[in-house]
C-alpha positions in Angstrom: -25.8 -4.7 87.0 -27.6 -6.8 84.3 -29.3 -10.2 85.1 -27.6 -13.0 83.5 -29.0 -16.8 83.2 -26.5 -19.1 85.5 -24.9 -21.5 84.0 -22.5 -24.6 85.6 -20.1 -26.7 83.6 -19.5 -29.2 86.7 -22.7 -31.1 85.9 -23.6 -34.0 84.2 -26.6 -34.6 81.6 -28.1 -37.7 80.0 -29.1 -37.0 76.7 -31.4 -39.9 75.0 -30.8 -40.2 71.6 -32.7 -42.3 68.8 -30.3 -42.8 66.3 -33.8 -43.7 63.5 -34.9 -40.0 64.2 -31.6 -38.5 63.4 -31.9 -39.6 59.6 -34.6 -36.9 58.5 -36.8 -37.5 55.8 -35.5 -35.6 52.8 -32.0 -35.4 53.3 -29.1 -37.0 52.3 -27.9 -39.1 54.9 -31.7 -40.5 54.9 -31.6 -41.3 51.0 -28.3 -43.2 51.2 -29.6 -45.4 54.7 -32.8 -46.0 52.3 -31.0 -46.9 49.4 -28.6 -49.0 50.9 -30.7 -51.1 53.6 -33.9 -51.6 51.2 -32.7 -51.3 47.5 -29.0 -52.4 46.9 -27.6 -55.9 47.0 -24.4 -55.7 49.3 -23.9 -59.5 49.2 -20.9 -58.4 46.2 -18.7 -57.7 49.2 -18.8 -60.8 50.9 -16.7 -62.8 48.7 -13.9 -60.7 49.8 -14.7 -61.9 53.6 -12.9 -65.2 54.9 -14.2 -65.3 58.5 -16.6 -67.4 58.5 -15.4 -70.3 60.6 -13.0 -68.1 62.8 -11.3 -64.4 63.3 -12.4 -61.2 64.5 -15.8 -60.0 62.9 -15.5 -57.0 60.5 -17.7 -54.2 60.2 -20.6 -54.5 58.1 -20.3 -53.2 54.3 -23.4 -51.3 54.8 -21.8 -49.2 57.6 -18.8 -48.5 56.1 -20.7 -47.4 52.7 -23.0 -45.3 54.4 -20.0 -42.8 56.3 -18.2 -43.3 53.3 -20.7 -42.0 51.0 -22.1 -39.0 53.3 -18.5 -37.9 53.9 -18.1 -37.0 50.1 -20.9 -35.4 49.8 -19.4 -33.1 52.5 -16.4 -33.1 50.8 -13.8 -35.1 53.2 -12.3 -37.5 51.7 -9.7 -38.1 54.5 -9.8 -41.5 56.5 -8.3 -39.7 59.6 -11.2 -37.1 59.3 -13.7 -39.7 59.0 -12.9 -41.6 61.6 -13.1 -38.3 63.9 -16.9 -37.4 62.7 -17.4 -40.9 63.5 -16.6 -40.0 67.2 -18.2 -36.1 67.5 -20.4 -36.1 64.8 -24.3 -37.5 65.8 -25.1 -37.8 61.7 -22.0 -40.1 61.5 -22.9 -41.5 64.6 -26.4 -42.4 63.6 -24.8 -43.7 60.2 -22.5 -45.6 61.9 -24.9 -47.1 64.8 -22.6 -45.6 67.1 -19.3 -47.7 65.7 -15.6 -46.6 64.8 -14.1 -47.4 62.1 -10.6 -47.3 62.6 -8.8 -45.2 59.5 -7.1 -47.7 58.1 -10.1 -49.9 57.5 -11.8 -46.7 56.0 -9.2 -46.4 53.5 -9.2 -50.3 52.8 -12.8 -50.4 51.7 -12.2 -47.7 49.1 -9.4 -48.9 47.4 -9.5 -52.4 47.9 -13.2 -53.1 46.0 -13.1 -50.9 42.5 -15.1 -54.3 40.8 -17.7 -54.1 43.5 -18.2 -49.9 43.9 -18.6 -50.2 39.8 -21.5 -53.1 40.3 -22.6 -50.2 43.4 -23.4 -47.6 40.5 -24.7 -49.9 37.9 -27.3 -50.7 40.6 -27.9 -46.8 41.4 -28.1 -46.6 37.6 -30.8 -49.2 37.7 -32.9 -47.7 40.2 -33.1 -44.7 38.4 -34.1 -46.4 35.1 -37.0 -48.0 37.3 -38.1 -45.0 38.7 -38.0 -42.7 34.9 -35.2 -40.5 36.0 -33.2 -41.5 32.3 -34.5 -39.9 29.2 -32.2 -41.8 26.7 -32.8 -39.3 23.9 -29.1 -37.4 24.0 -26.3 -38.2 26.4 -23.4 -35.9 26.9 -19.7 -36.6 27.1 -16.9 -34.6 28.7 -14.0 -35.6 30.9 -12.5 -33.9 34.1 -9.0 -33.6 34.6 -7.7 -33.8 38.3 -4.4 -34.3 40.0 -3.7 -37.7 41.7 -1.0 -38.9 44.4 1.5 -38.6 41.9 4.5 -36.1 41.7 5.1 -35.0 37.9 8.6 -34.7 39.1 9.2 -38.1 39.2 7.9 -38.6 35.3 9.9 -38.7 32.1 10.7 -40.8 29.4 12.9 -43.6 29.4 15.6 -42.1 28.2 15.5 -39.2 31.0 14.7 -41.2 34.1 18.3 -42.9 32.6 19.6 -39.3 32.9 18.3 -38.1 36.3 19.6 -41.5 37.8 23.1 -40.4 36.7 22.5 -37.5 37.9 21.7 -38.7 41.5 24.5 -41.1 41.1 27.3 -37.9 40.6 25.8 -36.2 43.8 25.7 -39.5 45.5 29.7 -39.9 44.8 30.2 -35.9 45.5 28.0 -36.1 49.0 30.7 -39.2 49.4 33.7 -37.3 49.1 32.8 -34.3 51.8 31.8 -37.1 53.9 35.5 -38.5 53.7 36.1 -34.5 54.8 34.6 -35.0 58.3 36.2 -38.4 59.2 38.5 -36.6 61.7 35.5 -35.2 63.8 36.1 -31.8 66.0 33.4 -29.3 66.9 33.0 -27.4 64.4 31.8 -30.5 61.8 29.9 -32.7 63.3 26.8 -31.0 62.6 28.0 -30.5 59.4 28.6 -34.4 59.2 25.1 -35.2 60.4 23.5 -33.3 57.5 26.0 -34.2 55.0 24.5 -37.9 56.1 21.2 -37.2 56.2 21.6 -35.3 52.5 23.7 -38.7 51.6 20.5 -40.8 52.8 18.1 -38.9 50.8 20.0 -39.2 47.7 20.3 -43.0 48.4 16.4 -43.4 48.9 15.9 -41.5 45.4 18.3 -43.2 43.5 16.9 -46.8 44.5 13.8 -45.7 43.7 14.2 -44.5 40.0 17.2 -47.7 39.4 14.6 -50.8 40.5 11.7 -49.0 38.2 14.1 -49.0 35.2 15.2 -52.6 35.8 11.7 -53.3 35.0 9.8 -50.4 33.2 9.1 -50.8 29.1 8.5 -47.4 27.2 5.0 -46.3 27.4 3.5 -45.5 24.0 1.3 -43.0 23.2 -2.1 -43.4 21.6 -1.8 -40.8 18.8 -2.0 -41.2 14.9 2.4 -42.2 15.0 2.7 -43.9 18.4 5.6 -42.6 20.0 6.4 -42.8 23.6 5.1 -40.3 26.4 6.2 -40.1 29.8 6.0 -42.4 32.8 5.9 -41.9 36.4 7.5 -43.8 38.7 5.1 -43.6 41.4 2.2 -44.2 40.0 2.5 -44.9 35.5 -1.2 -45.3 35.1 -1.5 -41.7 35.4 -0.7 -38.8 32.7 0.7 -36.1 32.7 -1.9 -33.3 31.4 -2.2 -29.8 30.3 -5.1 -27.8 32.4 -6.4 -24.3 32.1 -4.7 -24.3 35.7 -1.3 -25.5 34.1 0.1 -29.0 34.4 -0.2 -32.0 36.3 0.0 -35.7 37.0 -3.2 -37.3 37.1 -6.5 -38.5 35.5 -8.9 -37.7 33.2 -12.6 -38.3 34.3 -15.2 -38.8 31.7 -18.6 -38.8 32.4 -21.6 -39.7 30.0 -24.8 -37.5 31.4 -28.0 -38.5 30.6 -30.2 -35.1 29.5 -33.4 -35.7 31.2 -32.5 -35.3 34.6 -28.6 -35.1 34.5 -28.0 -38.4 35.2 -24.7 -40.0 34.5 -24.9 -43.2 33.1 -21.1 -43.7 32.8 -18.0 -43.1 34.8 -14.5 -44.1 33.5 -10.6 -42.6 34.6 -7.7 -42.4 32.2 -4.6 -42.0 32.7 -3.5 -39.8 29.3 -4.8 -36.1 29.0 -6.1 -36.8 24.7 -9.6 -37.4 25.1 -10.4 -38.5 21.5 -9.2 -42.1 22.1 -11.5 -42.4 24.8 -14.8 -41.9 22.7 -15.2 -45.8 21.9 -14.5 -47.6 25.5 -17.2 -44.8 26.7 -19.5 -45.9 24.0 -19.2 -49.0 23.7 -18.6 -50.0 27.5 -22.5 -48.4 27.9 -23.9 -50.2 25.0 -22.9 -53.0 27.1 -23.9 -52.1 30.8 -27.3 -51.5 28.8 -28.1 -54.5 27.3 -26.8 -56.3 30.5 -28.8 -54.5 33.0 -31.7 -54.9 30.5 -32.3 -51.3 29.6 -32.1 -51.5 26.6 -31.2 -53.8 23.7 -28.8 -51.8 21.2 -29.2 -48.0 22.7 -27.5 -46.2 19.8 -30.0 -48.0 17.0 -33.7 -48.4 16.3 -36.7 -45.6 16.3 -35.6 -44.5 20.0 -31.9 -44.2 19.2 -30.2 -42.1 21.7 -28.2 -39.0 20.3 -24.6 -38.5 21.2 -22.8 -34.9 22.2 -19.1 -34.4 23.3 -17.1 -31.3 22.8 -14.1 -30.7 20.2 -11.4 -32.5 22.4 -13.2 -36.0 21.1 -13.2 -35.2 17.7 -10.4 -36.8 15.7 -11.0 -38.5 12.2 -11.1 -42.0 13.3 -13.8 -41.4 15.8 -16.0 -39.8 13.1 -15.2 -42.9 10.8 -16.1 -44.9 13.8 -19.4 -43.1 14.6 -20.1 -43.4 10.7 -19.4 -47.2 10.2 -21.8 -48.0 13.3 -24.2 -45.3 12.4 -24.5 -43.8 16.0 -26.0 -40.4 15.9 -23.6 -37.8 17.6 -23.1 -34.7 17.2 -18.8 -33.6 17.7 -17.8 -30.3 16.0 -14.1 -29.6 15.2 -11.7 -26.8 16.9 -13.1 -24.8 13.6 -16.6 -25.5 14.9 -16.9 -21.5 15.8 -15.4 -19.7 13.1 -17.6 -20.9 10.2 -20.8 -19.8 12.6 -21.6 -16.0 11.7 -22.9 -16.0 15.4 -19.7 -16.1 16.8 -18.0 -13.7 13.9 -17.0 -11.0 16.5 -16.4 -13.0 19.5 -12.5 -12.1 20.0 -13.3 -8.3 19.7 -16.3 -8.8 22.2 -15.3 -10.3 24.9 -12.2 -8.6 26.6 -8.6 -9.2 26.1 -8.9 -13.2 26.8 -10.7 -12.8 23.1 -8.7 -10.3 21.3 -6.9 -11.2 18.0 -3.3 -12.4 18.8 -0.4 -9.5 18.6 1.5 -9.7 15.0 4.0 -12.9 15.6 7.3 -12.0 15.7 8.7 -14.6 13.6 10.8 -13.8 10.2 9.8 -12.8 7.1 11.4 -15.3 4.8 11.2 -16.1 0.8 7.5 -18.2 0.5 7.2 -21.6 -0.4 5.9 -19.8 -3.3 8.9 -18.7 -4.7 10.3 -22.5 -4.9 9.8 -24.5 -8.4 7.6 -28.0 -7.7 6.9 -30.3 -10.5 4.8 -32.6 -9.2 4.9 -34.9 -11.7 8.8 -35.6 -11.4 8.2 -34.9 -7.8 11.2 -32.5 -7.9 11.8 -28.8 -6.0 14.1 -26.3 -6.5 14.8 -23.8 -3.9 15.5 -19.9 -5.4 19.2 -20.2 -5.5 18.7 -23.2 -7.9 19.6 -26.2 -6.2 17.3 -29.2 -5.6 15.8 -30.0 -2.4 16.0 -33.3 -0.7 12.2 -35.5 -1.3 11.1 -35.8 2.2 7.7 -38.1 1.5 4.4 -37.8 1.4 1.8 -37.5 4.1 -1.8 -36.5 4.4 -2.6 -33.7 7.0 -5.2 -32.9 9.4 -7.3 -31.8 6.8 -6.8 -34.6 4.9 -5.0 -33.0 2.0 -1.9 -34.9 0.6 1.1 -32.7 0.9 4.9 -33.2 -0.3 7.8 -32.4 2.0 11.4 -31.0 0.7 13.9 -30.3 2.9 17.6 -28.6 1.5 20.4 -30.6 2.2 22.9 -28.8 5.1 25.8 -28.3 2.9 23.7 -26.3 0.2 21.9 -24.0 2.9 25.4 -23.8 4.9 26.9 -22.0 2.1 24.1 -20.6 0.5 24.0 -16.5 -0.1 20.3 -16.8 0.7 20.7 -18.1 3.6 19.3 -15.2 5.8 16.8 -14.4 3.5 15.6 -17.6 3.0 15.9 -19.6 6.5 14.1 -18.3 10.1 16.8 -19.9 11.5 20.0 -19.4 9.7 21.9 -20.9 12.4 20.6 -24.1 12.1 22.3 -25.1 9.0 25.8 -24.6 10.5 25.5 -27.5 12.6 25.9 -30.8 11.6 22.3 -32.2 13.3 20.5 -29.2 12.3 18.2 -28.9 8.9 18.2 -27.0 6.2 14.8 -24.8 4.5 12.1 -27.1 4.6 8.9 -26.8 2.2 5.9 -28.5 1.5 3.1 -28.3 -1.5 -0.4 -29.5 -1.7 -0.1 -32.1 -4.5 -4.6 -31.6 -5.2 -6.9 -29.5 -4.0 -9.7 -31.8 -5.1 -8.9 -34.5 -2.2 -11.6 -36.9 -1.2 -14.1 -36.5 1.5 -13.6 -37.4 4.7 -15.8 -38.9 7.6 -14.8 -35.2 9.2 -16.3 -33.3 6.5 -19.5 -35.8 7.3 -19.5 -34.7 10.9 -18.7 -30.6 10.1 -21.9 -31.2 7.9 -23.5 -32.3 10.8 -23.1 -30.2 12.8 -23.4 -27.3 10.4 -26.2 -28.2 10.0 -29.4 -25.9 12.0 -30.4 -29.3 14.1 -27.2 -29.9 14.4 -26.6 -26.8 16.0 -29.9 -26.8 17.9 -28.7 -30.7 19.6 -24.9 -29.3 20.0 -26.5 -26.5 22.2 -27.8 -29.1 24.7 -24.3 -30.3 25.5 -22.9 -28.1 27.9 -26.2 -27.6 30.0 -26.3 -31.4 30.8 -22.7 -32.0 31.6 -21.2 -29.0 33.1 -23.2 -28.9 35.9 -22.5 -32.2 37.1 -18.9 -31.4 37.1 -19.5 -27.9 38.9 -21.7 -30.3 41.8 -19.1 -33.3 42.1 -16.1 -30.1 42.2 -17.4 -27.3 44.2 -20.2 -28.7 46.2 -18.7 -32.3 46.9 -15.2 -30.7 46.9 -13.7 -33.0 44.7 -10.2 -30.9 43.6 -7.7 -33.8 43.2 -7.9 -38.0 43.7 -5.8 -39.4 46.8 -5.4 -42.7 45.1 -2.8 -44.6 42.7 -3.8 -46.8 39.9 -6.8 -46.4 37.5 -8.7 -49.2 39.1 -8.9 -47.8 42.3 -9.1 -43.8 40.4 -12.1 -44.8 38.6 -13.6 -46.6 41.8 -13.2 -43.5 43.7 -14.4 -41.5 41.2 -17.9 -43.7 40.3 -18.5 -43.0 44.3 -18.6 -39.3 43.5 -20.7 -40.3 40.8 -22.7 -42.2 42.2 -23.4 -39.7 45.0 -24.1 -37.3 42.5 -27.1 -39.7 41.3 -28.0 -40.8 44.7 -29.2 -36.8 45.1 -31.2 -37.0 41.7 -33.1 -40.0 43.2 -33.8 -38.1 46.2 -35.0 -35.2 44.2 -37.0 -36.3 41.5 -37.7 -40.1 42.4 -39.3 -41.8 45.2 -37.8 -40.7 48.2 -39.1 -37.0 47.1 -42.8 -37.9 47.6 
């Protein structure tokens, strides 16, 4: 028979434990105890402390900052979970001093303080400007789109959270009536009664909840060139409902503005709508204030030493060029057409696999061009082939800035028309009485005026231009790919932008914490 060591699990061991030596030199947890015993100024948090002259004591910000803090970086982000390394886990323990925060209190101090965690990373964003981590020669923009702890299913306009209340309201009465059914109770129905009542009780609980937010919800408009109104949420209306590569949700969009040098963010916002391009200013100018307040820098987008500014094609809109133009910032934000006037990127769609073939033939009919209408545009008049004269619709401009003319044909004129099918992709649509007949538009002149996007395509264009545009996705995307994959941040697990952002300039500031350790002093 082999010889075995003996071993007894009826015994007891003291293990001694310093809790000092657990917080190795070089690592995380040992860069956040650093940073937050010696460098930061805590004392924001005690404003929002009224024990002084009596009640229980509460746990130290510091302590609660520290767990916090080397939890994300692990990637839990649940209180419950915390709380549980705080019992079995000797880093947490050794973070902690050997205290137990209860879960509650966990989840308190993250989204009860979004003012204070915001003057956390402005201070984390000052130590790095004292120890040379930022460049300030090009920042990059981008935002991150995540879920929150919102259901899209409860969103919708005005107009259709109306319509689903009625909705509930009908079931509500029909649940009613086959509850009536099982009055007389036998056997057979009474479990049939109790989940008829518990169906009736859910139905209830929904229908309060979408009535009291109507009693006092007003439409929520868009940001877009013709305000109109998007859709709200009844659990949580800051957020937005937003179109991913991974298909929609209800959440937020996080930007982040990432210092070159050393990949530094410099700026962390959340917004609630999924267009980025309105977005562009707050980001710009809410860091040409944290600058001059934390004394960086005086005016960081002018001068010899101005900084360069990158963001990709979902920031570009014609009012953020005019915008960049007027305040002469130097930024560098191609349009969606960006690629196809580069002879680089010529045969992308036939290189790269079916993602990037040409799109099959659309399948939509062939109908009589605009062509084949007569426009005067002098008398601003248009008549269709059959002769009759279309409907003046206005003018607008359109994304290229050309000034177009719209005609539409009036119903009875299409409805009757022999060119109907010929002329119309959807025939159908003049037969009833809120449908439309052939619309048409013509560019009124070619020779329009430039715009402040034809500035930017010129831009960028332009070799430099190309050569600083090249430098965007390097600095950002990896900050994204560290804060998603390696700090497992997939969705947020709070409501409201205030505490959103809060939550999300922890990550952030994580993510910065690491550079300090890296490449500042804690690395020497």
């Amino acid at each position: 028979m082999p010889k075995f060591k003996p071993y007894n699990y009826n015994q007891t061991s003291m293990v001694v434990i310093n809790y000092q030596d657990q917080l190795q030199l070089g690592t995380f947890e040992h860069a956040i105890h650093y940073l937050i015993d010696q460098k930061l100024d805590l004392s924001i948090f005690n404003p929002n402390y009224k024990n002084d002259d009596g009640g229980r004591p509460a746990y130290d910000p510091a302590i609660l900052l520290k767990i916090i803090l080397f939890a994300y970086s692990k990637g839990i982000t649940s209180s419950r979970e915390i709380q549980w390394c705080c019992e079995t886990n000797i880093i947490f323990k050794a973070l902690s001093c050997d205290s137990v925060p209860h879960f509650t209190t966990i989840a308190s101090f993250v989204s009860s303080y979004p003012k204070a965690i915001e003057e956390l990373f402005e201070q984390i964003l000052l130590i790095c400007h004292q120890q040379g981590l930022l460049g300030n020669e090009l920042f990059a923009i981008d935002g991150c789109k995540m879920p929150s702890n919102a259901a899209k299913e409860w969103s919708g306009t005005l107009k259709e959270l109306e319509d689903k209340r009625d909705k509930l309201k009908r079931q509500i009465r029909r649940c009613l009536n086959e509850h009536k059914k099982f009055d007389k109770q036998d056997p057979d129905t009474v479990e049939r009664q109790r989940r008829s009542q518990q169906t009736l009780d859910t139905l209830n609980k929904a229908f309060d909840k979408v009535d009291q937010f109507l009693k006092t919800a007003t439409p929520r408009m868009g940001q877009g060139k013709r305000p109109k109104e998007v859709k709200s949420n009844i659990t949580d209306n800051q957020s937005g409902k937003m179109t991913t590569s991974k298909g929609t949700i209800q959440g937020y969009n996080g930007v982040a503005t990432v210092d070159r040098k050393h990949q530094i963010i410099i700026d962390a916002q959340a917004f609630g709508e999924g267009q980025e391009h309105h977005t562009l200013k707050p980001v710009l100018e809410n860091i040409k204030d944290r600058y001059q307040r934390l004394g960086i820098r005086k005016d960081v987008y002018a001068g010899r030493y101005k900084v360069t500014v990158t963001a990709d094609t979902g920031f570009a809109n014609e009012q953020n060029m005019q915008y960049l133009h007027n305040n002469k910032i130097d930024a560098y934000i191609p349009d969606n057409q960006f690629r196809s006037r580069d002879p680089k990127f010529q045969d992308q769609k036939k290189k790269y696999g079916k993602r990037h073939q040409e799109k099959p033939k659309s399948e939509r009919r062939n109908v009589i061009p605009a062509t084949e209408f007569k426009f005067d545009p002098t008398a601003m008049t248009c008549y269709c082939p059959a002769g009759e004269n279309l409907s003046f619709r206005g003018e607008r401009l359109s994304e290229s800035g050309q000034s177009k003319a719209f005609f539409e044909g009036r119903l009875l004129q299409c409805r009757y028309c022999d060119l109907k099918h010929e002329c119309m992709e959807n025939p159908e649509a003049a037969n009833h009485r809120k449908g439309a007949g052939r619309q048409v538009s013509f560019t009124i002149n070619d020779k329009r005026k430039p715009t402040f996007t034809d500035w930017m395509k010129h831009r960028v264009d332009s070799e430099h231009g190309k050569h600083i545009y090249s430098h965007r996705m390097s600095t950002v995307e990896p900050v994204f790919a560290n804060i998603g994959t390696n700090k497992g941040l997939k969705r947020f697990g709070l409501r409201g932008k205030a505490k959103v952002q809060g939550q999300w300039q922890l990550y952030c500031m994580i993510h910065n914490i690491e550079k300090i350790m890296r490449y500042g002093e804690l690395a020497r």
